[in-house]
PABAVO-5153 format. One record per residue (C-alpha): chain; y, x, z. Coordinates in Angstrom, 2 decimals, decimal comma, always signed. Layout:
% residues N
+-------+---------+---------+---------+
: torza :      c2 :      c1 :      c3 :
+-------+---------+---------+---------+
:     A :       Y :       X :       Z :
...
+-------+---------+---------+---------+
//
This chain:
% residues 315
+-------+---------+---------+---------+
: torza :      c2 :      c1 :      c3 :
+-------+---------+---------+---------+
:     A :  +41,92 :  +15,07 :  +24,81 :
:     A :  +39,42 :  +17,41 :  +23,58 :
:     A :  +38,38 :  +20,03 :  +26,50 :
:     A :  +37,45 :  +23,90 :  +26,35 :
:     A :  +34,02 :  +23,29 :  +26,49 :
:     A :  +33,43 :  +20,37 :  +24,23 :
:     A :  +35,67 :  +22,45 :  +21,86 :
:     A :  +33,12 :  +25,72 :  +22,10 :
:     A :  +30,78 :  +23,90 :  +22,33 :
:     A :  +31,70 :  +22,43 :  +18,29 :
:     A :  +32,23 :  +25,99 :  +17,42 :
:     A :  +28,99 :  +27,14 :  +18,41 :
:     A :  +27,33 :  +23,86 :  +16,22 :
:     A :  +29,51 :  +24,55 :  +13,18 :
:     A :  +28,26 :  +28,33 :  +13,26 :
:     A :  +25,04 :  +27,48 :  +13,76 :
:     A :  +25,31 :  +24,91 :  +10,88 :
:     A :  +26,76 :  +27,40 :   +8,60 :
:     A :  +24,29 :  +30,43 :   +9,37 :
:     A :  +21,46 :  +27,75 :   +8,51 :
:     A :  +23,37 :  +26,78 :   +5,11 :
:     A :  +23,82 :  +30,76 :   +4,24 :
:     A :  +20,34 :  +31,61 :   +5,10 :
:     A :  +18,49 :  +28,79 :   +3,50 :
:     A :  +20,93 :  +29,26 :   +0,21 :
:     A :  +19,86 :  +33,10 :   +0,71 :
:     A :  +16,21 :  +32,83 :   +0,41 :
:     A :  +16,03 :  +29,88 :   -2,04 :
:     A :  +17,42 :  +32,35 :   -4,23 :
:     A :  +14,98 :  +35,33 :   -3,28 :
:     A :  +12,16 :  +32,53 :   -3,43 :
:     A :  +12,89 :  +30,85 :   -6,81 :
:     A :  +11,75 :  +32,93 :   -8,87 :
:     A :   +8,34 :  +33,61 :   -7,31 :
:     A :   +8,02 :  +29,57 :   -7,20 :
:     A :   +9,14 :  +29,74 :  -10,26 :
:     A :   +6,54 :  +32,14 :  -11,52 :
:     A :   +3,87 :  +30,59 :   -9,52 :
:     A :   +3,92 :  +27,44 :  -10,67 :
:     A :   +3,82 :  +28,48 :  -14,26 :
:     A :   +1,23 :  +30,62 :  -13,93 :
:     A :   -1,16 :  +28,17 :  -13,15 :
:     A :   -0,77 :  +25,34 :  -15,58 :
:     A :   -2,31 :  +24,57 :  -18,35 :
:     A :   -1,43 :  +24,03 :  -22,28 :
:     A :   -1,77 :  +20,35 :  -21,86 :
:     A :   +1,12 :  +20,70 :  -18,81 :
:     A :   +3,19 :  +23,14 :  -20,93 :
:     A :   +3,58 :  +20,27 :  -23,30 :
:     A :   +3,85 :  +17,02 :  -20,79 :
:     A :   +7,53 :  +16,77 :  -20,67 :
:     A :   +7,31 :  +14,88 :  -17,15 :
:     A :   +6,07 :  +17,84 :  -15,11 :
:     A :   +8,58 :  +19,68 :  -13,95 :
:     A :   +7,44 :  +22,32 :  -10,30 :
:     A :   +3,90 :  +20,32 :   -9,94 :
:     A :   +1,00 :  +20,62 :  -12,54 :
:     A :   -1,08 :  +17,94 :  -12,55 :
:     A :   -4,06 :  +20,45 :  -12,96 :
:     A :   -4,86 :  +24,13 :  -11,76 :
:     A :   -6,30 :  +26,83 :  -13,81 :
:     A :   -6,36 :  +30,30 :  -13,10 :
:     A :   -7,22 :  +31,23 :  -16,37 :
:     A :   -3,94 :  +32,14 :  -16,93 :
:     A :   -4,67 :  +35,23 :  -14,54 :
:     A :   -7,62 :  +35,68 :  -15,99 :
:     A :   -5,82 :  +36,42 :  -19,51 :
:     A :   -2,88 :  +38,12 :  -18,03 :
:     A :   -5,87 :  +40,74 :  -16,42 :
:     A :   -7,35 :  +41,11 :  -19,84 :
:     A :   -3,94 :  +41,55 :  -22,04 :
:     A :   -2,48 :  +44,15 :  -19,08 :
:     A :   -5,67 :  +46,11 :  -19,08 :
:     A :   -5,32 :  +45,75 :  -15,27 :
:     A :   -8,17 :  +47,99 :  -14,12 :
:     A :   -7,02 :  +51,27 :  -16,44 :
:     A :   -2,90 :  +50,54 :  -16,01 :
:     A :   -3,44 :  +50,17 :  -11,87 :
:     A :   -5,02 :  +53,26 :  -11,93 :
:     A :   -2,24 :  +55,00 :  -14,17 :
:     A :   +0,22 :  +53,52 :  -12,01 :
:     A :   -1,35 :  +55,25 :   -9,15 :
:     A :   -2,00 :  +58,46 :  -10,49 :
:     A :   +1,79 :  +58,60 :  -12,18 :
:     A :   +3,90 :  +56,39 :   -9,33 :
:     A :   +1,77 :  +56,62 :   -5,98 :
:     A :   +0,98 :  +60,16 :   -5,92 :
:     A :   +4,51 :  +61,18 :   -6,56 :
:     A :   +5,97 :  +59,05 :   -4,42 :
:     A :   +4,21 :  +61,08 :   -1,26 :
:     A :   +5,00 :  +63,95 :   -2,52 :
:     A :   +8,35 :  +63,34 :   -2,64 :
:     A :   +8,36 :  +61,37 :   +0,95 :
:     A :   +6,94 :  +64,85 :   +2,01 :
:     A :   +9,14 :  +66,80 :   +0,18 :
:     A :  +12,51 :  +65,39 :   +0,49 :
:     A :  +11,84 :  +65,57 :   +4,68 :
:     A :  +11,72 :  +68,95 :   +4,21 :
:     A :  +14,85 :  +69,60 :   +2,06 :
:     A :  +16,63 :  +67,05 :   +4,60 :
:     A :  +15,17 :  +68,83 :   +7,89 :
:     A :  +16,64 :  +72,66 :   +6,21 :
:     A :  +19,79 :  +70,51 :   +5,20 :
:     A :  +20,41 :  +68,69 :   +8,34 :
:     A :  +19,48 :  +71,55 :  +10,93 :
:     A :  +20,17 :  +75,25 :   +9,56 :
:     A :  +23,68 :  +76,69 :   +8,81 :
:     A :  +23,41 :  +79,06 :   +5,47 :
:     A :  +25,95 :  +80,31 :   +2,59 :
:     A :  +26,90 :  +77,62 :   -0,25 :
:     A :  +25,43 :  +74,70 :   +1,93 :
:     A :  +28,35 :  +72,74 :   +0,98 :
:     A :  +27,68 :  +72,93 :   -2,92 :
:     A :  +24,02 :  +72,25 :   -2,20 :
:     A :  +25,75 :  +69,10 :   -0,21 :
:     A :  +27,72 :  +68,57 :   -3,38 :
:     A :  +24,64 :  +68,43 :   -5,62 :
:     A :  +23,20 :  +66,12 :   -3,23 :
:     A :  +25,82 :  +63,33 :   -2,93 :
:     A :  +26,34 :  +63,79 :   -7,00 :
:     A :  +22,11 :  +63,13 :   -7,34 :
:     A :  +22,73 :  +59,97 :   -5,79 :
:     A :  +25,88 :  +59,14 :   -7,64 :
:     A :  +24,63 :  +59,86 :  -11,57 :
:     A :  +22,02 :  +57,40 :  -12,51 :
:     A :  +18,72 :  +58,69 :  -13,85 :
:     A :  +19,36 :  +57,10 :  -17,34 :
:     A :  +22,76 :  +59,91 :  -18,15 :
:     A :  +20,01 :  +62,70 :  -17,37 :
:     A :  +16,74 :  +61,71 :  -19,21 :
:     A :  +17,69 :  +63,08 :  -22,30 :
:     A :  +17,87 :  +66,48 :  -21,47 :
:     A :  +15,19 :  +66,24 :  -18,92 :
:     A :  +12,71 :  +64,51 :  -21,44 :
:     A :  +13,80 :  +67,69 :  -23,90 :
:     A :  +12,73 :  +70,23 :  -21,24 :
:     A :   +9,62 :  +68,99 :  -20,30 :
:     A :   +8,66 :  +69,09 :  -24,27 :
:     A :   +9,77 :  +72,47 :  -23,56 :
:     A :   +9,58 :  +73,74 :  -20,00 :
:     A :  +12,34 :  +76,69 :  -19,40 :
:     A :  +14,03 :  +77,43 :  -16,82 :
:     A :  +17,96 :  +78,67 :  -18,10 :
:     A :  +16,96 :  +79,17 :  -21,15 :
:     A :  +15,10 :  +82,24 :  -19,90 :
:     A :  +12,05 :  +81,65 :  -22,02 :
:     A :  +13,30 :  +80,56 :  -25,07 :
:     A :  +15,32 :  +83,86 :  -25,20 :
:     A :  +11,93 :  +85,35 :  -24,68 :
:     A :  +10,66 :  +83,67 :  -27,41 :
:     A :  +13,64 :  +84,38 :  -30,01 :
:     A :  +12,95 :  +88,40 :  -28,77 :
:     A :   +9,33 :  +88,65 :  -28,99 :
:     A :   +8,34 :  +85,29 :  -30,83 :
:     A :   +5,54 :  +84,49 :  -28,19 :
:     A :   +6,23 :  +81,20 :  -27,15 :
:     A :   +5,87 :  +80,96 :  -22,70 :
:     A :   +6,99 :  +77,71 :  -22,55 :
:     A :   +5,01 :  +75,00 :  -21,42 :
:     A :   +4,49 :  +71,16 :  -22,71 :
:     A :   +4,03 :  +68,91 :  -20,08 :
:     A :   +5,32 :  +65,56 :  -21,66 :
:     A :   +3,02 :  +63,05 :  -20,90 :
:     A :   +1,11 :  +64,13 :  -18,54 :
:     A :   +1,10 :  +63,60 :  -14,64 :
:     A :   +3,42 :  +66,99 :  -13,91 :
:     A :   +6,64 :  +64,71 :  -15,48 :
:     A :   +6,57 :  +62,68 :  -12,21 :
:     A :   +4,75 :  +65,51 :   -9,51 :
:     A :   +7,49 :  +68,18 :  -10,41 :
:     A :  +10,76 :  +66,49 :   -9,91 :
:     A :   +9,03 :  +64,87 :   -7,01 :
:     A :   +7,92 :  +68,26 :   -5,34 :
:     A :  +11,49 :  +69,64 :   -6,18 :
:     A :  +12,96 :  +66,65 :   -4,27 :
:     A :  +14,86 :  +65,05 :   -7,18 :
:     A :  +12,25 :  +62,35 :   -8,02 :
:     A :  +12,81 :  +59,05 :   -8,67 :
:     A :  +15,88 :  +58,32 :   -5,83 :
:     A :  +15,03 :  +61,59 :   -4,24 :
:     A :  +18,91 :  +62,27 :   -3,28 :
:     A :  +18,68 :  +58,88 :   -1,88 :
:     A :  +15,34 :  +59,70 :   +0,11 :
:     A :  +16,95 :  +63,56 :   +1,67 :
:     A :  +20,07 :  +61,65 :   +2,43 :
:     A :  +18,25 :  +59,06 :   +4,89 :
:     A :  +16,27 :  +61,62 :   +6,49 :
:     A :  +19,31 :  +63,77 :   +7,08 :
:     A :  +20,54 :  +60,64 :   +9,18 :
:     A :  +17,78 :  +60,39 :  +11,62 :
:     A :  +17,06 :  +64,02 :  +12,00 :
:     A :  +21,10 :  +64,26 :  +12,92 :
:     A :  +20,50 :  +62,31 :  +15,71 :
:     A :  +17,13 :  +63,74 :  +16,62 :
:     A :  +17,34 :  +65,70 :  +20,02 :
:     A :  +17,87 :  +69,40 :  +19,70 :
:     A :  +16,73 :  +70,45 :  +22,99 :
:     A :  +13,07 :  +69,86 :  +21,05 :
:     A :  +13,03 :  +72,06 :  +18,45 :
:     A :  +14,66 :  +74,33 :  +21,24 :
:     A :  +11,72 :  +74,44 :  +23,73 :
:     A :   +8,95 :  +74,62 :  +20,55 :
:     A :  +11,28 :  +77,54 :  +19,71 :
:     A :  +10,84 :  +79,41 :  +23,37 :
:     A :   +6,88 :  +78,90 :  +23,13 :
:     A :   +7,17 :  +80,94 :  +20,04 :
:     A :   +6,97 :  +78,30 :  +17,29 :
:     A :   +8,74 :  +79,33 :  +14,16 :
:     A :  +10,91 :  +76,76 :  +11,91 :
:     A :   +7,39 :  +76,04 :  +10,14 :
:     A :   +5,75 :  +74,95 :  +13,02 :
:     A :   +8,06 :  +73,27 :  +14,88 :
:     A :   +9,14 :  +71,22 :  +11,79 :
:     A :   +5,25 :  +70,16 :  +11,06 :
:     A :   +4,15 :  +69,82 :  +14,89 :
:     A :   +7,60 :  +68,41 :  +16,34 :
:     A :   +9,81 :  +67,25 :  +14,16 :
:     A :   +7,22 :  +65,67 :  +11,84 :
:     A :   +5,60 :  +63,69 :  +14,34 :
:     A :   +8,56 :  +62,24 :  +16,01 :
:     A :  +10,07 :  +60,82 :  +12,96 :
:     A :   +7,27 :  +58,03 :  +12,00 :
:     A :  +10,31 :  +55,88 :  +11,80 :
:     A :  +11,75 :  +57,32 :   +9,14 :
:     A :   +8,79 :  +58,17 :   +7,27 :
:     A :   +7,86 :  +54,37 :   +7,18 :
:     A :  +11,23 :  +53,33 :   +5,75 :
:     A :  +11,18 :  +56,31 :   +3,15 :
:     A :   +7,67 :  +55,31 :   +2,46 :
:     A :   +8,01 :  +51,74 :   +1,70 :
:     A :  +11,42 :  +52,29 :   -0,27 :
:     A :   +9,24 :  +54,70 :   -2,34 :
:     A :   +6,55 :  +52,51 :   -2,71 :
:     A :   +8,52 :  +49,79 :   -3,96 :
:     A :  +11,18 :  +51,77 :   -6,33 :
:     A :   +8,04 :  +53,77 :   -7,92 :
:     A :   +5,77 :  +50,87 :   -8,23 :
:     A :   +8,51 :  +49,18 :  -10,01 :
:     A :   +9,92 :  +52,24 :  -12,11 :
:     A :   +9,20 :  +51,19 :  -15,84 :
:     A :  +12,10 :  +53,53 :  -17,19 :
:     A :  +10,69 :  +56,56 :  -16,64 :
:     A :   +7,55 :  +55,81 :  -17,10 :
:     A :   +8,27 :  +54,48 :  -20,39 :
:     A :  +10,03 :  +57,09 :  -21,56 :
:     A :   +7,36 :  +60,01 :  -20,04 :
:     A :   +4,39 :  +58,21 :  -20,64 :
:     A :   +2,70 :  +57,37 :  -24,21 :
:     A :   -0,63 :  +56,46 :  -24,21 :
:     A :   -1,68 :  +55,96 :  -20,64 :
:     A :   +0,67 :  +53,62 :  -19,76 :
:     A :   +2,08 :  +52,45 :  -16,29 :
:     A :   +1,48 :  +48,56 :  -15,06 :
:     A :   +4,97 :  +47,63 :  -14,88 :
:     A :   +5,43 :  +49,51 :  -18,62 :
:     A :   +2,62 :  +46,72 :  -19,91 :
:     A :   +4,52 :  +44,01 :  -17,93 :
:     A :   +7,49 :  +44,49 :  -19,45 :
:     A :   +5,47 :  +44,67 :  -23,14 :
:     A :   +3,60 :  +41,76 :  -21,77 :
:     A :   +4,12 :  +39,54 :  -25,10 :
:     A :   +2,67 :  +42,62 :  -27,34 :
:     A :   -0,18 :  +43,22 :  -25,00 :
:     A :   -1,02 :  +39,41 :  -25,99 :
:     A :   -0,78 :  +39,69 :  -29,68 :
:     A :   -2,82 :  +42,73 :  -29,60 :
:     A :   -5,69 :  +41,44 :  -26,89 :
:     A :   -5,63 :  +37,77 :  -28,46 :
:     A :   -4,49 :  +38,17 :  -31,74 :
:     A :   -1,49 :  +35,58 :  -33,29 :
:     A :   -0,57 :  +32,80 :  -31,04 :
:     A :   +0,92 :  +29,44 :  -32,73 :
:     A :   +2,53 :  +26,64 :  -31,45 :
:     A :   +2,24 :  +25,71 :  -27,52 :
:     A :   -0,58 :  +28,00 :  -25,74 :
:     A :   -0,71 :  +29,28 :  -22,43 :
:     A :   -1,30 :  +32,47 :  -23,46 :
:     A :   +2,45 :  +32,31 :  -24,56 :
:     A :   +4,09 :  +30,95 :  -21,40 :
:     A :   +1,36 :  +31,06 :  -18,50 :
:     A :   +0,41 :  +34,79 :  -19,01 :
:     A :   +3,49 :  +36,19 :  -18,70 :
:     A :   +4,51 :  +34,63 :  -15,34 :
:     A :   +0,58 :  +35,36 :  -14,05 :
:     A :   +0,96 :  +39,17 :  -15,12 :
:     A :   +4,19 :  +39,84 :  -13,06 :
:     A :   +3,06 :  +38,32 :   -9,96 :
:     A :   +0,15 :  +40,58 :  -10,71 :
:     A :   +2,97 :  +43,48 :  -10,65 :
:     A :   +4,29 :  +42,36 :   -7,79 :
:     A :   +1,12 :  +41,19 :   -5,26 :
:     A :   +0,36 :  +44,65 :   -4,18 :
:     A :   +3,71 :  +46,24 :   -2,72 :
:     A :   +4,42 :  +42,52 :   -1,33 :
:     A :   +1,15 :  +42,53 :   +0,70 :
:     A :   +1,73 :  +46,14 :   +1,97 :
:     A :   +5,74 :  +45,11 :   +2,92 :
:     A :   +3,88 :  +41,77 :   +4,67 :
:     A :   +2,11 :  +43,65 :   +6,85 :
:     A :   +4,55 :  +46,47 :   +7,66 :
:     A :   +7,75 :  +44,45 :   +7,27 :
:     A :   +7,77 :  +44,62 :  +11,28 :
:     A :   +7,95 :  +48,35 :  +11,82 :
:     A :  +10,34 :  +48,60 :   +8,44 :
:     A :  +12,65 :  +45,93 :  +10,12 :
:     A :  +12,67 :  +47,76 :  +13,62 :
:     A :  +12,47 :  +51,65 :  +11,46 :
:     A :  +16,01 :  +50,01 :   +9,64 :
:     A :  +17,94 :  +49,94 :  +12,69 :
:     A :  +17,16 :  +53,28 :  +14,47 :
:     A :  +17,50 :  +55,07 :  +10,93 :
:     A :  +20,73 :  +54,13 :  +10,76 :
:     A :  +20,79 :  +52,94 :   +7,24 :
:     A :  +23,94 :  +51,00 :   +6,44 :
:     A :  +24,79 :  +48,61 :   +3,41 :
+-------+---------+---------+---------+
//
């Protein structure tokens, strides 16, 4: 007869067993593809053609890398991704805290429509809006108020700011960015539960909402800031949309990724046959796209796992 204890005690083992099976089956499938890439990125044409190798190459070459450096212009397209992506994305970390704080903490007339707005940001994907957005930075307006002005007096006021840096700094210092919605909505969650009685005693000493939001609240919500930070990191260093459709000439890194067998034809010239310029470069230039935000999540992954919890982000 099977007892209590011998029968929790199975329980326990088949949980255990099955927890293993779901997380191993989990990350094989996060880590396939990066084997995947890995171990075509460094083999060589001879390997590409030897119908016996399979995950191991019986020789290394980082050549591959080499090429895939050359054909992404890696120096010039880092730097565009920075100026474009990086520089956006804190201003809109910056930005959206402040839109959240005035959001989360001040009672005012048609805050619920504002709230409205908000939840619909999140809801519409970027793609249904690009159109129109892409037409009014060829022509910067705001209502149409300018282009009346230009029908009355024929001096055209309005600006042309396609392809340049203010496509990605405006919406960002507006706080609808790239997942801006998404970034107000988090910090409205942690500044909800942030202790009133703080922003009341700052408000005794004399502090006005200005200074107690950049001298109190600011520096008590690190933990948000990381999460926000690293979720605009990632979703800006990986934005090839936008940047694609903003952006002509000085393209993005993940823009040339995605173009990756163009950049070839035009750095190398025509490729025949087997080469590893056809199938090691490709898998060498996206791990080159996606070292940089890994290493920074590596060595922040501890704080962004802890900053996950007391944010309160669900799903």
């Amino acid at each position: 007869m099977i007892t209590n204890k011998k029968l929790a005690s199975t329980k326990k083992i088949a949980t255990e067993i099955l927890r293993y099976v779901f997380l191993i089956s989990f990350a094989y499938i996060l880590v396939y593809p990066v084997i995947y890439m890995l171990t075509n990125a460094v083999r060589t044409t001879m390997d590409y053609i030897d119908p016996s190798i399979v995950w191991l190459p019986k020789s290394i070459t980082l050549q591959n890398f080499k090429d895939a450096i050359k054909a992404l212009q890696f120096g010039k397209s880092f730097k565009n991704t920075v100026i474009y992506e990086m520089v956006s994305a804190a201003v809109e970390v910056f930005t959206c805290s402040v839109f959240a704080y005035g959001l989360s903490r001040f009672k005012f007339r048609f805050k619920s429509v504002l709230m409205f707005f908000l939840i619909l940001s999140i809801l519409i994907p970027d793609v249904m809006v690009l159109l129109p957005r892409v037409l009014n930075f060829r022509h910067l307006d705001f209502l149409g108020i300018l282009k009346l002005f230009y029908k009355i007096t024929g001096i055209d006021l309005r600006a042309n700011i396609y392809d340049t840096p203010l496509t990605f700094y405006l919406p960002s210092l507006l706080g609808v960015g790239l997942k801006g919605g998404m970034f107000i909505f988090i910090y409205m969650q942690f500044f909800s539960g942030l202790p009133v009685e703080l922003e009341e005693a700052a408000w005794i000493d004399g502090a006005g909402p200005i200074r107690t939001f950049l001298f109190i609240v600011l520096p008590s919500s690190g933990v948000v800031i990381l999460t926000v930070s690293i979720f605009a990191l990632i979703w800006h260093w990986n934005d090839y949309y936008l940047a694609l459709m903003y952006i002509m000439e000085n393209q993005t890194l993940s823009v040339m990724v995605h173009n990756i067998s163009q950049q070839v034809f035009l750095t190398f010239g025509e490729v025949n046959g087997i080469s590893s310029l056809l199938f090691g470069v490709p898998p060498a230039a996206c791990l080159l796209l996606i070292s940089p935000p890994l290493i920074v999540y590596l060595f922040l992954q501890k704080y962004f796992i802890k900053s996950i919890d007391r944010v309160g982000i669900v799903g």
